[in-house]
C-alpha positions as CSV (number, residue, x, y, z in Angstrom):
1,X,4.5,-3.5,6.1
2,X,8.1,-5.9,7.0
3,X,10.2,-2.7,7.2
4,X,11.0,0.8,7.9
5,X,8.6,3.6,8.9
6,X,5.9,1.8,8.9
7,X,6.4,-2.0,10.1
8,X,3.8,-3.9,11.4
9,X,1.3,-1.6,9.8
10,X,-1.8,-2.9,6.9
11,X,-0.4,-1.9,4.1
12,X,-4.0,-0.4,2.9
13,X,-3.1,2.0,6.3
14,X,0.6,3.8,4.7
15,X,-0.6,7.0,3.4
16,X,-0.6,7.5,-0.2
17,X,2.2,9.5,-0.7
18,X,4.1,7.1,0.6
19,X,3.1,4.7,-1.6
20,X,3.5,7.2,-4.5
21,X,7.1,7.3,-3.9
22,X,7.4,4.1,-4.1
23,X,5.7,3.9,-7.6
24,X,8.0,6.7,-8.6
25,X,11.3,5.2,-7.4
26,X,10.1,1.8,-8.2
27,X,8.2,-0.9,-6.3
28,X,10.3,-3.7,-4.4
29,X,10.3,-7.1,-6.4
30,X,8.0,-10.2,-5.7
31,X,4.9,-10.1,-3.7
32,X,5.4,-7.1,-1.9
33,X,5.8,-4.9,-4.8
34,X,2.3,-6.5,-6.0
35,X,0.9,-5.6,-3.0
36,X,1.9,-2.1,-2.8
37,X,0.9,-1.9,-6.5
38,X,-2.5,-3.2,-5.9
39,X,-2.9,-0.8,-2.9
40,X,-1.7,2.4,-4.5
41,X,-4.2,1.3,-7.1
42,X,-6.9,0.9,-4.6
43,X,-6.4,4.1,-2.8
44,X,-6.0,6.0,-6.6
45,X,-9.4,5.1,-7.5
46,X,-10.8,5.8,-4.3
47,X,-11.6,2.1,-3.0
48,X,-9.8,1.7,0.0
49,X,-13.6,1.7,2.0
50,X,-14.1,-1.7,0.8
51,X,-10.7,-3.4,1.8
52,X,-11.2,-1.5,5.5
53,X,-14.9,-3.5,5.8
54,X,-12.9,-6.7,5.8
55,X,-9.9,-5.5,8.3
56,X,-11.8,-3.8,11.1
C-alpha cells in the first residue's frame, strides 16, 4: 500500500474491512483501485491462501 495506515504493506495483508470501506466509499482511480478491487475480491471468496504461497 503507497499511503496512509498501512504503507509499505502487500496489499493482500490490509484487513478486509478496510478494503470494504474502500469498496463502499469508492476505490481510488487507475491501477491501484484494480488492485484493491482484485484483492477485496480475493479475500470475499476466500482465496487469499493462494496469493500468500507466492509472497512468503
Amino acid at each position: 500500500m503507497p499511503f496512509g495506515k498501512y504503507k509499505d504493506r502487500y496489499l493482500i495483508d490490509l484487513p478486509e474491512a478496510y478494503l470494504v470501506w474502500f469498496r463502499q466509499k469508492g476505490f481510488p482511480e487507475g491501477k491501484l483501485g484494480r488492485y484493491l478491487q482484485e484483492v477485496h475480491e480475493l479475500k470475499v471468496n476466500g482465496l487469499e491462501p493462494l496469493v500468500r504461497k507466492f509472497i512468503r
